[in-house]
C-alpha positions as CSV (number, residue, x, y, z in Angstrom):
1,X,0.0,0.0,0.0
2,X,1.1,4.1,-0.8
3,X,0.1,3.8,3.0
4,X,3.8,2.3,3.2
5,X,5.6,5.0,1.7
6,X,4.0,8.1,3.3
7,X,4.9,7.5,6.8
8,X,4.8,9.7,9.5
9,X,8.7,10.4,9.2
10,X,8.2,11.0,5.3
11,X,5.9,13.4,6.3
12,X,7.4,15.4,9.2
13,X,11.1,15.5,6.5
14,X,8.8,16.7,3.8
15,X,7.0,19.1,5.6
16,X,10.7,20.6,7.1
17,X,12.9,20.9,4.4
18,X,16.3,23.4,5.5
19,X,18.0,25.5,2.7
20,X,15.5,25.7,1.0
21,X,15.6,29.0,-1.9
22,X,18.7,30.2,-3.4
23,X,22.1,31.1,-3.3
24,X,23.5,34.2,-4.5
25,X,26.1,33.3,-6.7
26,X,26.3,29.5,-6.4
27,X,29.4,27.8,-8.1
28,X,26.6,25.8,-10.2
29,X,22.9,24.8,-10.6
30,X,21.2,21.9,-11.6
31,X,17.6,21.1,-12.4
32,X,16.3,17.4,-12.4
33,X,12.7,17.1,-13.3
34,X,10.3,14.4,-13.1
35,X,8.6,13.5,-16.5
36,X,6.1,11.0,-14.6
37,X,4.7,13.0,-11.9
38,X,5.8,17.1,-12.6
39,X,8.5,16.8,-9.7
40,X,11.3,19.4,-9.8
41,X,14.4,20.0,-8.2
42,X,16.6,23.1,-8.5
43,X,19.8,23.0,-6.4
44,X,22.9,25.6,-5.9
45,X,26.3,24.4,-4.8
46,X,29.3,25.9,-3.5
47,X,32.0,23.9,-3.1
48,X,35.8,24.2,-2.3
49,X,37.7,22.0,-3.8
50,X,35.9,18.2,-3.6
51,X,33.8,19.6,-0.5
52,X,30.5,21.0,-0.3
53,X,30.6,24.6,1.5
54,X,26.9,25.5,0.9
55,X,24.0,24.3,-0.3
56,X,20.3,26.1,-1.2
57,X,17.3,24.4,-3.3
58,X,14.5,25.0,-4.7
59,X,11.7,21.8,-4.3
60,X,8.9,21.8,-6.3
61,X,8.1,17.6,-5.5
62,X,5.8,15.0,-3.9
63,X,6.4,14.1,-0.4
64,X,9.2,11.8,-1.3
65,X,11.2,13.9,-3.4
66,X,10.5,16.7,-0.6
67,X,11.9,14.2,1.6
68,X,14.9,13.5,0.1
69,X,15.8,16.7,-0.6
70,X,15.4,17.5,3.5
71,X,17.7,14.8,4.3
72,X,20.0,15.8,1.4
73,X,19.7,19.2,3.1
74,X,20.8,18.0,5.9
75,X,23.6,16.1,5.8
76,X,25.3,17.9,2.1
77,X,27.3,20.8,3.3
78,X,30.9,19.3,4.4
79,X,30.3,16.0,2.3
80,X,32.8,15.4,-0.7
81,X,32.0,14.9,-4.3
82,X,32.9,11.2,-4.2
83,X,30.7,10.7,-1.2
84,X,27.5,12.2,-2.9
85,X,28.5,10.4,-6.4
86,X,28.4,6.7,-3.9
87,X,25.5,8.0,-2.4
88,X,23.4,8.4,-5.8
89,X,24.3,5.3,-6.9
90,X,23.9,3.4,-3.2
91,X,20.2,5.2,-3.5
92,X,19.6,4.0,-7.1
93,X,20.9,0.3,-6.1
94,X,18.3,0.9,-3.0
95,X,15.3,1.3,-5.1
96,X,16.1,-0.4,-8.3
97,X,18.3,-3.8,-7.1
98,X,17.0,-4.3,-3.5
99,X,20.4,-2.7,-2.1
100,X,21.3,-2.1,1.1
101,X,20.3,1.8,2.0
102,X,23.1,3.5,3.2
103,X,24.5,4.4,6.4
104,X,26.3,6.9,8.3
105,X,25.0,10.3,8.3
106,X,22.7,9.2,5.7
107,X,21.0,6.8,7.1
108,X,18.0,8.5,7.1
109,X,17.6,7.5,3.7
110,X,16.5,4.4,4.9
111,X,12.8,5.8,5.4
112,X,12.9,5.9,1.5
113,X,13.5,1.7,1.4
114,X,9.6,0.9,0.6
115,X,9.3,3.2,-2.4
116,X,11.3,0.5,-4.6
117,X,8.1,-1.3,-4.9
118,X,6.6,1.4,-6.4
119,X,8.7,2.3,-9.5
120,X,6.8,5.5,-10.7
121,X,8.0,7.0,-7.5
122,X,11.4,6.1,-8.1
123,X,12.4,9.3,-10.4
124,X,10.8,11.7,-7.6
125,X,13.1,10.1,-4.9
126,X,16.5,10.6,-6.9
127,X,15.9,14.2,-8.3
128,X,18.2,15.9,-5.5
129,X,20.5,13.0,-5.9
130,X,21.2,13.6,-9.6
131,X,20.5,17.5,-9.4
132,X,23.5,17.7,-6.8
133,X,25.7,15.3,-9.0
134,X,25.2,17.4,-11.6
135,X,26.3,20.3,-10.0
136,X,29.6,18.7,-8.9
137,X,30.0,17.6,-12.4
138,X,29.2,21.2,-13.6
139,X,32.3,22.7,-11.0
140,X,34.5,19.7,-12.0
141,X,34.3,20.6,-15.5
142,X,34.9,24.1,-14.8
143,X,37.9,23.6,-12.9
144,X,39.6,20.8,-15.7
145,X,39.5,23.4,-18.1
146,X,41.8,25.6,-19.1
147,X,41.5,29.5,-18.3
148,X,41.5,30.4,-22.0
149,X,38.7,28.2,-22.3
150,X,36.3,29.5,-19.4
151,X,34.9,32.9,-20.9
């Protein structure tokens, strides 16, 4: 049942998401939309180096991608690029291959385990997960290229 899903603790993250709006002048910005249900998420990064030094977003999702994005919230600023790159993938492997969810300071994440039965929910779960790898792939890319090359 969807009764599964929307737990009280989905709820209470959804319903207090930190960060949220935008930053200023972020180092990049991502969008990842959902085609399925209209979900979108918009996130800013800063980062220094391969470490996250702030964080905004902009949620526009059902309660599970409004969840995710609250513990993402949470947990992103002081994380490293590698980390959030093993994260996406540990929360893809979650839904998609019965994985283990993950641990640590994202444990959390682990409230998100009973969507895999439901694959239409899938793409609303991982929007903050791909938005934020895109955005480390944005400032990667920046910083790999030449100065000439920047504009």
């Amino acid at each position: 049942m969807l009764n599964d899903i929307y737990n009280k603790r989905i709820i209470e993250l959804a319903g207090n998401i930190p960060r949220l709006g935008r930053l200023a002048d972020p180092d990049a910005s991502a969008t990842a939309h959902s085609k399925l249900c209209g979900s979108t998420v918009k996130v800013d990064l800063r980062m220094d180096g391969d470490v996250v030094t702030d964080f905004a977003h902009d949620v526009k999702a059902c309660a599970l991608g409004q969840a995710s994005s609250s513990i993402m919230a949470r947990h992103v600023v002081g994380s490293h690029a590698n980390e959030l790159r093993a994260l996406r993938e540990t929360v893809r492997k979650m839904l998609k291959e019965n994985g283990p969810p993950p641990d640590g300071k994202w444990a959390d994440i682990a409230l998100l385990e009973p969507v895999r039965d439901y694959k239409a929910r899938h793409a609303s779960t991982m929007l903050t997960f791909d938005a934020v790898v895109d955005a480390i792939g944005q400032i990667e890319s920046k910083v790999t290229q030449p100065a000439s090359a920047q504009g």
